[in-house]
C-alpha positions in Angstrom: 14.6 -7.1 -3.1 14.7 -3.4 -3.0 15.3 -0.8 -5.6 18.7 0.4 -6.6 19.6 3.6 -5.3 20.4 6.8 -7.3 18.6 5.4 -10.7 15.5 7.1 -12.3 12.0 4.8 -12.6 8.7 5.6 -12.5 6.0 3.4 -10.3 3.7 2.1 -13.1 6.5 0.8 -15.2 8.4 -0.8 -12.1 5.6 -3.9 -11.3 3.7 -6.5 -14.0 0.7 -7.5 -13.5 0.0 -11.1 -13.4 -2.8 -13.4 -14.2 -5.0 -14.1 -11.2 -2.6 -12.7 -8.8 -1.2 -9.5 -6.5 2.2 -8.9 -7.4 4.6 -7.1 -4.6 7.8 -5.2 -5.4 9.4 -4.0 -2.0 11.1 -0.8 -2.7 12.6 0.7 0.9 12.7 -1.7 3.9 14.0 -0.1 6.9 12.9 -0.9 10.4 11.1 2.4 11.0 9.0 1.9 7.7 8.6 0.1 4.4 7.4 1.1 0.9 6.0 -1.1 -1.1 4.8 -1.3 -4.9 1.6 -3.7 -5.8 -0.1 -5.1 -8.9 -3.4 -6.3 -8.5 -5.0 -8.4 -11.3 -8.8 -7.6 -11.9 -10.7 -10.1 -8.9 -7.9 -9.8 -6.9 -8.3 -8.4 -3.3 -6.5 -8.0 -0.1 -9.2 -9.3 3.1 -10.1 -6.9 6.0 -7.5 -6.6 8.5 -5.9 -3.7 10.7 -2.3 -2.5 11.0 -0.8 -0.7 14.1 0.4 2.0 11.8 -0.8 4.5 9.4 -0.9 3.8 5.9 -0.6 5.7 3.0 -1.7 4.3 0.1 -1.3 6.1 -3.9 -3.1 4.6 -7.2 -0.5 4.2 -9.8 -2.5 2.9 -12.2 -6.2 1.9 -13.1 -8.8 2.1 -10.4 -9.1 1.1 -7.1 -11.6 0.4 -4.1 -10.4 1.0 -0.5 -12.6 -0.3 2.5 -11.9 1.8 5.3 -14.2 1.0 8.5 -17.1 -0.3 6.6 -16.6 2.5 3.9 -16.0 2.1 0.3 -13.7 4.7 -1.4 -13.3 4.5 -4.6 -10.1 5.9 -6.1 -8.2 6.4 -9.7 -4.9 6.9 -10.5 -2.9 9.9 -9.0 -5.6 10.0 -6.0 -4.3 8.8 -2.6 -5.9 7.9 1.1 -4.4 6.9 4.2 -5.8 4.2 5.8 -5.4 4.9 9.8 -3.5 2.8 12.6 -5.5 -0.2 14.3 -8.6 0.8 11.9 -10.1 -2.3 10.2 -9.5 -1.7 6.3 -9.7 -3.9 2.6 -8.4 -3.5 -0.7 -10.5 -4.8 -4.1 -9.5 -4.8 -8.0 -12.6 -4.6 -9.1 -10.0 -3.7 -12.6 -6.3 -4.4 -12.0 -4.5 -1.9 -10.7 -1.2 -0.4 -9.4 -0.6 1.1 -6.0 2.3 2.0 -4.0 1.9 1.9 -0.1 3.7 3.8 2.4 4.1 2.2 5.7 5.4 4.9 8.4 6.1 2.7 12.1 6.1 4.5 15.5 9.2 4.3 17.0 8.8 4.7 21.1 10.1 7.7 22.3 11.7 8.2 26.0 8.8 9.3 26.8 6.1 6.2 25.9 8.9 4.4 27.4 7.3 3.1 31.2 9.4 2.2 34.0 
């Protein structure tokens, strides 16, 4: 489900939380890119993995630790990080929290193209 078009919300008040879980809200899903809103009960985490695309990710609400590489960051609402392409990273609630993530994809240009 994405959002509706040309209607004011704000980011905090547009995902609930839920007991023991991460929730996911899709907002924009287009094949160059998606945008995505989470709520992350406190205990909650997202395992170390890579993606072959920058990410951008914005604390909503509460606080947040990002893994990046090895490297904790630990970041509060209205601070943001992106997490870069093929670059093993790792999300914890060590609270619950809100963040919306910002996935950008490459598209091949004539160029990257070989023949």
């Amino acid at each position: 489900m994405t959002f509706e078009h040309s209607k004011v919300f704000t980011f905090k008040n547009s995902v609930e939380y839920a007991a023991g879980s991460v929730v996911s809200k899709t907002m924009v899903k287009k094949p160059t890119g998606t945008v995505t809103l989470f709520a992350f009960d406190a205990g909650q985490a997202l395992s170390e993995h890579a993606a072959p695309f920058d990410a951008l990710v914005q604390i909503v609400d509460g606080k947040a630790e990002i893994i990046i590489n090895k490297i904790p960051f630990q970041l509060s609402e209205g601070e943001s990080i992106i997490m870069p392409a093929n670059i093993p990273h790792a999300v914890n609630a060590n609270e619950k929290f809100k963040m919306l993530l910002t996935m950008i994809k490459e598209v091949p240009t004539f160029s990257d193209l070989k023949m």
